[in-house]
TIRO-2110 file (N, C-alpha, C; in Angstrom, 1 decimal):
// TIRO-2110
-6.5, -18.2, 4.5, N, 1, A
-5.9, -16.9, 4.9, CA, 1, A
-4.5, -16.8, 4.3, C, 1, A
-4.3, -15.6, 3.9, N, 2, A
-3.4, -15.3, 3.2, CA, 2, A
-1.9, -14.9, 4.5, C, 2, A
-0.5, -15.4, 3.8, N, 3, A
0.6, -15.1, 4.9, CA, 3, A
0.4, -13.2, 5.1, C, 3, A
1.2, -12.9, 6.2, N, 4, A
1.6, -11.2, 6.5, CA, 4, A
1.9, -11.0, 4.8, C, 4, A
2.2, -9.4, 4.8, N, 5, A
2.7, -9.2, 3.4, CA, 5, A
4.0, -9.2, 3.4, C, 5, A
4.5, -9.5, 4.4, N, 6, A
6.3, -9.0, 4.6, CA, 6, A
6.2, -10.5, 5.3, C, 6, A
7.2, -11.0, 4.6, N, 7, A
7.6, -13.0, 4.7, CA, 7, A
9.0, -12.8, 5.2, C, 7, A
10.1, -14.1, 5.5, N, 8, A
11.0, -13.8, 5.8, CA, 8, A
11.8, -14.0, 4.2, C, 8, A
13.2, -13.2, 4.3, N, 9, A
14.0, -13.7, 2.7, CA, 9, A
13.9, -14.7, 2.4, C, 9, A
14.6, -16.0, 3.2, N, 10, A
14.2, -16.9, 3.2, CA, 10, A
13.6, -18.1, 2.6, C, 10, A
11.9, -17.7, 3.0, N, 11, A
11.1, -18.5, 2.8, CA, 11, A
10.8, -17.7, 1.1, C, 11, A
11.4, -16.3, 0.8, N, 12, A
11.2, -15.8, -0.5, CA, 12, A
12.3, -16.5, -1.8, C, 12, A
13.5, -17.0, -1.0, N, 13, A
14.5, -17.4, -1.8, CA, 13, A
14.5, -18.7, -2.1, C, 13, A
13.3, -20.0, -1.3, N, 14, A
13.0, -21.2, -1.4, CA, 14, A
12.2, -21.3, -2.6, C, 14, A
11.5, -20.2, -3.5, N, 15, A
9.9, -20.1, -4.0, CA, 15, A
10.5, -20.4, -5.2, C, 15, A
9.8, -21.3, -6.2, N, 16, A
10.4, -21.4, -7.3, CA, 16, A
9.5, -20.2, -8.2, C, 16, A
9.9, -20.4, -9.3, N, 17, A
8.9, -19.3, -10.3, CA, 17, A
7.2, -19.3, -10.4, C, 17, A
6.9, -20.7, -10.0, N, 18, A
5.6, -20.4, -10.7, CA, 18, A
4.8, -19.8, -9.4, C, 18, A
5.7, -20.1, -8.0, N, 19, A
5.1, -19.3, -6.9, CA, 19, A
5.6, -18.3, -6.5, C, 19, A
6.6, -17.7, -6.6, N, 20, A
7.1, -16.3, -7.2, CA, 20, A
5.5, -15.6, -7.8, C, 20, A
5.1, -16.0, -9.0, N, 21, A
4.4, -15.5, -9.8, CA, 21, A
3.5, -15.9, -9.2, C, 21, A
2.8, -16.7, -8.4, N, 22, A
1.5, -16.7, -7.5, CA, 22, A
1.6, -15.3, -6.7, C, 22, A
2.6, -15.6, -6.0, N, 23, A
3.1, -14.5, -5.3, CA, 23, A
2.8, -13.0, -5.3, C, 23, A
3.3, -13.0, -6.7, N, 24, A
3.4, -11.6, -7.2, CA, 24, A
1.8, -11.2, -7.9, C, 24, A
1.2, -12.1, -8.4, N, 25, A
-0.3, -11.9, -8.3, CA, 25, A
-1.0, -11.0, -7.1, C, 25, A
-0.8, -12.0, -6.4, N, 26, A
-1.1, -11.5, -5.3, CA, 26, A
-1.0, -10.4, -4.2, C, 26, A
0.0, -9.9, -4.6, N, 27, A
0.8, -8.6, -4.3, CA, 27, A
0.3, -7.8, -5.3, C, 27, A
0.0, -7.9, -5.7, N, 28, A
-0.5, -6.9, -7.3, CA, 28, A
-1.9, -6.7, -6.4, C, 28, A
-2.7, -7.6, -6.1, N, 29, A
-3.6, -7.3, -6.0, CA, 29, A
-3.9, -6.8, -4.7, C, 29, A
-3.1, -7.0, -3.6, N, 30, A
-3.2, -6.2, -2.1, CA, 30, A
-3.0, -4.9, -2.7, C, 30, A
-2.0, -4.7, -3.6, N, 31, A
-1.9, -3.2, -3.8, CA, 31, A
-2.8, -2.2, -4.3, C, 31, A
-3.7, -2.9, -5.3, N, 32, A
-4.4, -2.8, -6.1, CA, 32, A
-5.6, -2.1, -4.8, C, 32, A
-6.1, -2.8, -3.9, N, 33, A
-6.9, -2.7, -2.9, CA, 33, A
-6.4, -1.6, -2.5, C, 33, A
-5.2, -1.7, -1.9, N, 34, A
-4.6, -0.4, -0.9, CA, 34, A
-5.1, 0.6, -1.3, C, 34, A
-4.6, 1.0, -2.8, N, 35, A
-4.9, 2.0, -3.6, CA, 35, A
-6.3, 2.7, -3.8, C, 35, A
-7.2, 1.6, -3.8, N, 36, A
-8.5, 1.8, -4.0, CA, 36, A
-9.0, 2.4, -2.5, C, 36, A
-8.2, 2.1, -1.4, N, 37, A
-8.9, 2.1, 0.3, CA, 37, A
-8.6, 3.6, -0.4, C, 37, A
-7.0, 4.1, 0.0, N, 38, A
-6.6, 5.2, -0.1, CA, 38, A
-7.5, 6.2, -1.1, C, 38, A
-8.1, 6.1, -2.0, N, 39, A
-8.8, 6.9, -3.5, CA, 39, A
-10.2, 6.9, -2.2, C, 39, A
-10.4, 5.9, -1.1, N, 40, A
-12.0, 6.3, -0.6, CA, 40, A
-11.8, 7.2, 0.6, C, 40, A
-11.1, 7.4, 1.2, N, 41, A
-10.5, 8.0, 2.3, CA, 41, A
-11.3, 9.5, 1.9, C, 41, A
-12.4, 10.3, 2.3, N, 42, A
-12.4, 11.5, 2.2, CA, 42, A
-11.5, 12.7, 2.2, C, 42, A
-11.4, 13.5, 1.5, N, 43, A
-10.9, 14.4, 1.4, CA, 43, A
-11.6, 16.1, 1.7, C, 43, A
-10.8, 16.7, 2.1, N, 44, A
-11.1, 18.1, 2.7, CA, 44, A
-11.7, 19.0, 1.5, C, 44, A
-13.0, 19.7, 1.1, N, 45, A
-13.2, 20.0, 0.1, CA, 45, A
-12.1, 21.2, -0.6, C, 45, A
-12.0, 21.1, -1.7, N, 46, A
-11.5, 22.3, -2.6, CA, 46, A
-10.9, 23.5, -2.0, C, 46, A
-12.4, 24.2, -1.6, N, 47, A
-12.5, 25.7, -1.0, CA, 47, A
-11.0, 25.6, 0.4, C, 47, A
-11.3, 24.5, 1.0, N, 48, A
-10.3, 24.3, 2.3, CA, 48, A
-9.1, 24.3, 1.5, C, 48, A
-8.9, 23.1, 0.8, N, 49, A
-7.3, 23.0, 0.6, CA, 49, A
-6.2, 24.4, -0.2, C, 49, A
-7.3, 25.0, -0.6, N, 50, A
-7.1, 25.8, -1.7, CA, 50, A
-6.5, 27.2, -0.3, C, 50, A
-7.4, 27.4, 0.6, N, 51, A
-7.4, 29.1, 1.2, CA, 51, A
-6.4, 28.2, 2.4, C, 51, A
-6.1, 26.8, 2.5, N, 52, A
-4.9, 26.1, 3.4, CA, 52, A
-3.8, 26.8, 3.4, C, 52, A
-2.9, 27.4, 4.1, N, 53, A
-1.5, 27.7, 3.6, CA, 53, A
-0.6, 26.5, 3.4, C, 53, A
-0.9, 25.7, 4.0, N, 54, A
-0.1, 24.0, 4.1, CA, 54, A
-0.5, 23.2, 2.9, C, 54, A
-1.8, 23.2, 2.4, N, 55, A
-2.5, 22.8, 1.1, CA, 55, A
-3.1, 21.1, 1.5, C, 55, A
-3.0, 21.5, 2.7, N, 56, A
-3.4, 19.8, 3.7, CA, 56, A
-4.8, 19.5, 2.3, C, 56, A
-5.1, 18.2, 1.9, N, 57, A
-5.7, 17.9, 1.6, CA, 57, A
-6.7, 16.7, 2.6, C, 57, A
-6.5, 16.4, 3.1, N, 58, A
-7.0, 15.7, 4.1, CA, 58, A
-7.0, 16.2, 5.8, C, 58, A
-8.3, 15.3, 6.9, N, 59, A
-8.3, 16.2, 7.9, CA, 59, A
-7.0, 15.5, 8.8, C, 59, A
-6.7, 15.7, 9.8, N, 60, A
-5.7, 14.8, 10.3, CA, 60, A
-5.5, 13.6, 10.4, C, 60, A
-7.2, 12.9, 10.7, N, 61, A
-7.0, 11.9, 11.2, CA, 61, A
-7.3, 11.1, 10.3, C, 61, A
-8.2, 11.6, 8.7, N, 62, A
-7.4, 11.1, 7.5, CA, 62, A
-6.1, 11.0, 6.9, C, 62, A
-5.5, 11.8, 7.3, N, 63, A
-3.9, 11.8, 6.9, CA, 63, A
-3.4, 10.7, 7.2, C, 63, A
-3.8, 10.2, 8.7, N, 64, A
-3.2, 9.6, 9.2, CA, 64, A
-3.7, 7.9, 8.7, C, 64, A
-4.7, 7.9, 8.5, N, 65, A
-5.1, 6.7, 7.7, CA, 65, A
-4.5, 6.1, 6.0, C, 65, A
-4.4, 7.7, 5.6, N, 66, A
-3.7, 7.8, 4.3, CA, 66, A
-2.0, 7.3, 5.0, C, 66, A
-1.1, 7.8, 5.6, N, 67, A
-0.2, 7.4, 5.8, CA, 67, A
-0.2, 5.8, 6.2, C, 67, A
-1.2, 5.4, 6.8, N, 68, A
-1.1, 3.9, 7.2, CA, 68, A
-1.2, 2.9, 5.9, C, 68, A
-1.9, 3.5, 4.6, N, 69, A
-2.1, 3.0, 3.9, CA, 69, A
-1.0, 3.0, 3.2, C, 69, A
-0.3, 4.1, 2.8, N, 70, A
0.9, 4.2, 2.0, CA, 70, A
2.0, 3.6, 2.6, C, 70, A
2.2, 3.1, 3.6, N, 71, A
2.8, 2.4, 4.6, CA, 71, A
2.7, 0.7, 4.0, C, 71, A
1.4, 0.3, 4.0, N, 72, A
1.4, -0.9, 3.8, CA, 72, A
2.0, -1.1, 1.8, C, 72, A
1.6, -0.1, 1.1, N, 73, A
2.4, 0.3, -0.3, CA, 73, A
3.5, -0.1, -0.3, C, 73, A
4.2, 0.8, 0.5, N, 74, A
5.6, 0.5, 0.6, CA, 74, A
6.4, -1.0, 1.2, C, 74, A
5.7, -1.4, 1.8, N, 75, A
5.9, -2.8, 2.5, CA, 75, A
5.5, -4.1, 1.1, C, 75, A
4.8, -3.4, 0.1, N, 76, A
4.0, -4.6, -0.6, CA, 76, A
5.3, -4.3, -2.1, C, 76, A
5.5, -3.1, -1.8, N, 77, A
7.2, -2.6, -2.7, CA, 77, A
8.3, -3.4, -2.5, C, 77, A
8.3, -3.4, -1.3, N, 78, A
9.7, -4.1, -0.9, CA, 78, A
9.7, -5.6, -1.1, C, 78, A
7.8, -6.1, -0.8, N, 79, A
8.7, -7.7, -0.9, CA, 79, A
8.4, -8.1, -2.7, C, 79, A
7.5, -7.2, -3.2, N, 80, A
7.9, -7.5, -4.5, CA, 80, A
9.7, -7.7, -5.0, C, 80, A
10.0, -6.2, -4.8, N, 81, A
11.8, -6.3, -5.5, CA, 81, A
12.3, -7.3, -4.6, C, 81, A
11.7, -8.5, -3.6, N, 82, A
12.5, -9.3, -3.2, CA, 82, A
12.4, -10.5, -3.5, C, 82, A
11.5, -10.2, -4.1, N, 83, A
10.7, -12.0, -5.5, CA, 83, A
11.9, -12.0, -6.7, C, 83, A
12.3, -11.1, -7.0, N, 84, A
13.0, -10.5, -8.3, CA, 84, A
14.3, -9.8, -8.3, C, 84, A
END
């Protein structure tokens, strides 16, 4: 089982390079997933988003799954720039 995606600095500032670059594999590749969850997440058809005045592309409680995912994006951002 793989650690949380958010480590302490710490234990990021002990990592030599070649586990940095394990690391960073592996972050590449949670992201890589996220990205794919998020692309499966249904979307509201066309005809909706289009006559939306808000242009909501998703129903709410998609959005809100979309926001959870982009959430974990951004967490998988940060501990990258903190390998580097």
């Amino acid at each position: 089982m793989q650690e949380p995606i958010i480590q302490k600095e710490y234990k990021i500032k002990k990592m030599n390079q070649q586990e940095k670059a394990k690391r960073y594999d592996w972050l590449l590749e949670q992201y890589k997933q996220v990205e794919r969850q998020i692309k499966m997440v249904p979307k509201l058809p066309l005809e909706e988003t289009l006559q939306s005045l808000d242009s909501k592309e998703y129903t709410p409680e998609n959005q809100n799954k979309v926001n959870e995912l982009r959430i974990k994006l951004t967490r998988i951002d940060i501990e990258v720039k903190k390998l580097f």
